[in-house]
C-alpha positions in Angstrom: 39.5 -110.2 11.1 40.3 -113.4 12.0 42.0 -114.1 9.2 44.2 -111.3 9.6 44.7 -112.5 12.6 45.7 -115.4 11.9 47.8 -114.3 9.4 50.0 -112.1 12.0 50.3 -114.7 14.2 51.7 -116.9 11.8 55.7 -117.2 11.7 56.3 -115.6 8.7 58.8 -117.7 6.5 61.6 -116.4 3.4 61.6 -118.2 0.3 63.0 -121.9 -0.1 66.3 -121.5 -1.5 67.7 -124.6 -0.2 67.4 -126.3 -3.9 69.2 -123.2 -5.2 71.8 -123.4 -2.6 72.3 -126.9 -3.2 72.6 -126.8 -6.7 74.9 -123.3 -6.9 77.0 -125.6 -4.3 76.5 -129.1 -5.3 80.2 -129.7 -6.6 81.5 -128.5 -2.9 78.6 -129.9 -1.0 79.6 -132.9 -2.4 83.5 -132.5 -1.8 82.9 -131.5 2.0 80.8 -135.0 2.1 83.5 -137.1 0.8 85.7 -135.6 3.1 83.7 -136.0 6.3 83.2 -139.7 5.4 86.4 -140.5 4.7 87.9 -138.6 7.8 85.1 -140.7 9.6 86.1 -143.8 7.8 89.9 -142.9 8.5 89.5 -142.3 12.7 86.8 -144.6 12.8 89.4 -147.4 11.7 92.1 -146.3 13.7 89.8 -146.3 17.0 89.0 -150.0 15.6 92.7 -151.0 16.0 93.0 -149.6 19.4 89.9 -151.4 20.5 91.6 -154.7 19.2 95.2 -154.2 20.6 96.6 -158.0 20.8 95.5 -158.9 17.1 96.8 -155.6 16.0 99.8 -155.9 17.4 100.8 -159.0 16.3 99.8 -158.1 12.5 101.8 -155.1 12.9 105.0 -156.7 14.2 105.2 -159.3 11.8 104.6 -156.6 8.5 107.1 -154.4 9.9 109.7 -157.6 10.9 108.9 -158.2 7.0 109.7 -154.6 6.4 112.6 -154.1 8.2 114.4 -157.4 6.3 114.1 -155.1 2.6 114.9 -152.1 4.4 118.1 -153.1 6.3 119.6 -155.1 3.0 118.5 -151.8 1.2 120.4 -149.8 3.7 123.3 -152.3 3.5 123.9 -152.2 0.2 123.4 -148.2 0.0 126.6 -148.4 2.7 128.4 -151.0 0.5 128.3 -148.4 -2.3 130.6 -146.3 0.0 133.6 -148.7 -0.7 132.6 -148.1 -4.5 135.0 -145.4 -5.1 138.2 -147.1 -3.8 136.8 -150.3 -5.6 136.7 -148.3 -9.0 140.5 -147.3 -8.1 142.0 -150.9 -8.9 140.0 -150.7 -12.3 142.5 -147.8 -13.5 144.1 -148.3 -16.7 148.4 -147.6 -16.6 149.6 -146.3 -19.5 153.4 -147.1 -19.2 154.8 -144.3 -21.7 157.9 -144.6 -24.1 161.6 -144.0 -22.7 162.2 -140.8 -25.0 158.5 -138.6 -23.7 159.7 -136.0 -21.8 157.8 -135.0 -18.4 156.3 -131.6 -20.2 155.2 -134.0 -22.9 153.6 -136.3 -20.7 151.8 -133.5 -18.5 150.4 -132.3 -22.5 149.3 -135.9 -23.2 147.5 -136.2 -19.9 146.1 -132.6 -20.5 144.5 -134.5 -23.3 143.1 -137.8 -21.8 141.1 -135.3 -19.7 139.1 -134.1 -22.2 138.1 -137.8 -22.9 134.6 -138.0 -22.3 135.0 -141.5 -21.0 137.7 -140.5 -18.7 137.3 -139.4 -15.0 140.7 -138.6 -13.6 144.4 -139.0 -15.0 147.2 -139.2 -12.7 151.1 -138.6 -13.8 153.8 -140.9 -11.7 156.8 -139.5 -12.7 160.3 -141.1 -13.3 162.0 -140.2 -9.9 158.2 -140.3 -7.8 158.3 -144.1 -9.4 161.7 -144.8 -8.6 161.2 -143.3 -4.7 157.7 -145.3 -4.4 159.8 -149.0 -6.2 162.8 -147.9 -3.0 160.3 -148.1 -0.5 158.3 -151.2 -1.5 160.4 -153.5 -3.0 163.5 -153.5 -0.3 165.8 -153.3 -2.5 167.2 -149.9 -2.1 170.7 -150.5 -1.7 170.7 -152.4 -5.3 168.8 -149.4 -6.8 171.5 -147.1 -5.7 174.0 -148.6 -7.7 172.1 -147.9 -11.0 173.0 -145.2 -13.1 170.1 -144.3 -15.1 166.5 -144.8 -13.7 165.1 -147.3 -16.1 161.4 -146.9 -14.9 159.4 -144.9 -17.6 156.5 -142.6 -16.9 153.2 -143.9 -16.1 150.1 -142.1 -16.8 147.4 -143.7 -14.7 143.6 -143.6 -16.0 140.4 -143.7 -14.1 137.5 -144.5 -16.4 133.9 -143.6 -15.6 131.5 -145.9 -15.0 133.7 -149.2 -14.9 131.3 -151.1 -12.3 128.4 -151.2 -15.8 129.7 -150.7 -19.0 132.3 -153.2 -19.7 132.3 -152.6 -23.6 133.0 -148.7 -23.0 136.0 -149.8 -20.9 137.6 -152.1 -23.3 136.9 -149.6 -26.0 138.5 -146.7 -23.8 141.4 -149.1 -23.1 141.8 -150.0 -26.8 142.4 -146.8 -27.4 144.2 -145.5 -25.0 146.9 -148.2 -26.2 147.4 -147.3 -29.5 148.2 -144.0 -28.4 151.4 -142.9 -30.5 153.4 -141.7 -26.4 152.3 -145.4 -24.8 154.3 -147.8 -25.2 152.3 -150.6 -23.1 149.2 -150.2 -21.3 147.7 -152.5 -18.4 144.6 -153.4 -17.1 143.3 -156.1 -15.1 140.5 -157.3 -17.1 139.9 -160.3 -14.8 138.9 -158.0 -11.5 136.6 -156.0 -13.9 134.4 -158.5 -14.7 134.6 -160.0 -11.2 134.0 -156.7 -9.6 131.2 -156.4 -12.2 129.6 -160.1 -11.5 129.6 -158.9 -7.4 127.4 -156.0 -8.3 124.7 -157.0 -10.8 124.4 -160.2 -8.3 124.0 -157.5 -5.2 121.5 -155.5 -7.6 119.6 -158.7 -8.6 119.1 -159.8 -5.2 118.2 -156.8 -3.5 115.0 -156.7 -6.3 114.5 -160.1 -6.0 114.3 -159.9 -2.3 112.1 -156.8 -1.9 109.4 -158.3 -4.4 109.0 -161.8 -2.2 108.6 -159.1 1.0 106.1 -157.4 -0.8 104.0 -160.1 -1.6 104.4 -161.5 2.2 103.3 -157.8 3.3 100.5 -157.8 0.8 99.4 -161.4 1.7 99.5 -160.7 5.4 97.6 -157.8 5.5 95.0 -159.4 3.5 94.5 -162.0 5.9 94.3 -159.6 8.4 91.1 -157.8 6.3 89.3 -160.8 5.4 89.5 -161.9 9.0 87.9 -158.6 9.9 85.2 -158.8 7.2 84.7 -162.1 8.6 84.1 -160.7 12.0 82.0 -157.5 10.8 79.6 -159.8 8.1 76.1 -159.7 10.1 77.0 -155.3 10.3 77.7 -155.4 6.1 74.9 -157.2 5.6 72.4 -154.8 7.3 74.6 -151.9 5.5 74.0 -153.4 2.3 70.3 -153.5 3.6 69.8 -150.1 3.7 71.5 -149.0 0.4 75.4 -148.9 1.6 77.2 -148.8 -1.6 80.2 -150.9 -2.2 82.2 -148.0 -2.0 80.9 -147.0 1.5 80.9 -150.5 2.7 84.9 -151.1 1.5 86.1 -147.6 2.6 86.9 -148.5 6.4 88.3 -151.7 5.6 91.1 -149.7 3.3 91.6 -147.4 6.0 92.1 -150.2 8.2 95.0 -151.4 5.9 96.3 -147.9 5.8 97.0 -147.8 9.2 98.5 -151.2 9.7 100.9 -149.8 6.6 101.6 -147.4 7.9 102.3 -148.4 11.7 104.2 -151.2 10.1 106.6 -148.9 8.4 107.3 -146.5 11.2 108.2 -149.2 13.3 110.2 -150.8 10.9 112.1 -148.0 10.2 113.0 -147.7 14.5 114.0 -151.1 13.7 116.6 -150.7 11.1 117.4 -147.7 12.8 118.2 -149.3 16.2 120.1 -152.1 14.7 122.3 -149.5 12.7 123.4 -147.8 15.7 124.2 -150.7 17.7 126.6 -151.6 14.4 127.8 -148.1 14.0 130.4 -148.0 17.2 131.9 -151.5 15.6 131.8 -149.6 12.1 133.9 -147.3 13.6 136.5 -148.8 14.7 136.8 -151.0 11.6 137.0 -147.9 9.7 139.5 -146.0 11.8 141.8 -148.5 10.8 141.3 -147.5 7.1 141.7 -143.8 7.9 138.1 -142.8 8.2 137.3 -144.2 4.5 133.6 -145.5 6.0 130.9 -143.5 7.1 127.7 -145.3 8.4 124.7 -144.2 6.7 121.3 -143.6 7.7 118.0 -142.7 6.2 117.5 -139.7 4.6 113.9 -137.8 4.6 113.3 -139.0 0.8 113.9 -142.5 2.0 112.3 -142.5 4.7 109.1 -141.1 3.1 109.9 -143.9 0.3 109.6 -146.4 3.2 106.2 -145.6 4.8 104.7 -144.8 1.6 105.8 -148.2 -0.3 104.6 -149.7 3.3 100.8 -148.3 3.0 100.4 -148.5 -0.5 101.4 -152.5 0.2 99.1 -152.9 2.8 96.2 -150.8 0.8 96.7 -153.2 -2.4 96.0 -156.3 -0.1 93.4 -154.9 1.2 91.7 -153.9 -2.2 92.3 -157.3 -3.3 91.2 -159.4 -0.5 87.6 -157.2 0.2 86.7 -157.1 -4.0 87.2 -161.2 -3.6 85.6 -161.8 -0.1 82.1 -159.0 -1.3 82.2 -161.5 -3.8 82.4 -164.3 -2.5 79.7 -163.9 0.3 77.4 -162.4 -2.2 77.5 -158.9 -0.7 77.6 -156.7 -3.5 
């Protein structure tokens, strides 16, 4: 009896399926444990930063100062590009056609330098369109008057495509275009070509040139930053490492830490660029009025501006990688 009794009073228990349920799960158990440390890791991090305004601050001004330099010449020489088209205008070939093609046979010969697959756009000035257009420019309209037969021919103007690269293709296209049975001389100023040509590989060359020495000042700063911090947080990495802390666990914060100052970095360098483009953009303009509206100030787009803050934290994540697998090392901590 007793032992019945004890046996009824006893809290009756169900069978210990927690080593099934853990190894049914184990994939997701482990995937909701990565996640809660890293979203621990992540806040954790961020509430670091906030606790440590001044130092924060100043790290974060100075990256996105750093920023803001690549992103404004970025941004200045995606507006320069504007003036591209009109640029690509005074690389136009003029094909100055023979005395005896008729206007229908010119309009069939242009029909055919359109098919050209090096060709963007053919324009046809006509004998009496040239003679009205020499009448207005060249003030002599009274000594024109006097001539009996217009003596300008018709010119067939060409606009290649892509003149600003491939200088070979253009003098091949112009080549050919000369020896054209209807042309009787052909133009092209070859000089402003290469000119134009020099201006933009030079533009290309040191917009790359100067957004690699930016992104080695932002990865250098922000691993200063880290390595200060793993300076400040030694004695706490120590007792993690005492108690089994992988390297992993130990370097996960610090990465985070990077992340944010990335990332705050790049959002305020892009208010940056952003404010200094709209202070411009009234004096834009007016400088552009006087061309008839031919210049529109551009800003970021979404792409670009996701571009931005995800070149800014994956710069700030790389310092951070390389500064904490040299300073574990260092202070023998792995």
């Amino acid at each position: 009896m007793k032992q019945n009794k004890s046996t009824k009073h006893r809290p009756q228990t169900k069978p210990n399926n927690s080593k099934n349920k853990i190894s049914g799960s184990g994939f997701f158990s482990k995937i909701e444990g990565y996640r809660d440390q890293h979203a621990h890791a992540l806040f954790s991090s961020l509430g670091r930063m906030v606790a440590s305004p001044f130092a924060s601050i100043v790290t974060i001004v100075v990256l996105a100062i750093t920023i803001s330099l690549a992103g404004g010449f970025y941004m200045l020489v995606v507006n320069v590009q504007q003036l591209t088209g009109s640029l690509e205008d005074s690389n136009q070939i003029s094909l100055f056609l023979k005395d005896d093609v008729s206007d229908a046979y010119a309009a069939e010969f242009a029909d055919t330098l359109k098919q050209n697959v090096n060709v963007q756009s053919v324009t046809i000035i006509s004998k009496e369109k040239g003679l009205q257009e020499f009448e207005t420019y060249s003030g002599f309209g009274s000594a024109i008057n006097a001539l009996e037969v217009n003596p300008l021919p018709i010119v067939v103007q060409v606009l290649p495509k892509d003149t600003l690269v491939d200088e070979q293709s253009l003098i091949a296209l112009f080549d050919e275009l000369k020896r054209s049975a209807e042309v009787d001389q052909a133009q092209m100023d070859m000089q402003w070509v290469k000119r134009l040509q020099s201006i933009v590989a030079i533009a290309k060359r040191g917009t790359t040139l100067l957004a690699l020495m930016l992104a080695i000042a932002v990865i250098f700063v922000t691993g200063n930053t880290i390595r200060l911090e793993v300076h400040n947080r030694r004695d706490e990495i120590v007792i993690a490492r005492l108690v089994g802390a992988t390297n992993s666990f130990i370097q996960r914060p610090f990465l985070y830490n990077g992340f944010w100052i990335g990332f705050v970095s790049g959002v305020m360098a892009w208010f940056i660029i952003t404010i200094m483009m709209l202070i411009l953009k009234q004096s834009v303009e007016k400088l552009s009025a006087l061309y008839n509206d031919a210049f529109k100030m551009l800003f970021f787009s979404y792409s670009e501006t996701f571009v931005l803050l995800g070149i800014s934290c994956l710069l700030a994540v790389l310092g951070s990688c390389a500064v904490l697998q040299f300073q574990l090392r260092y202070t023998k901590l792995n």
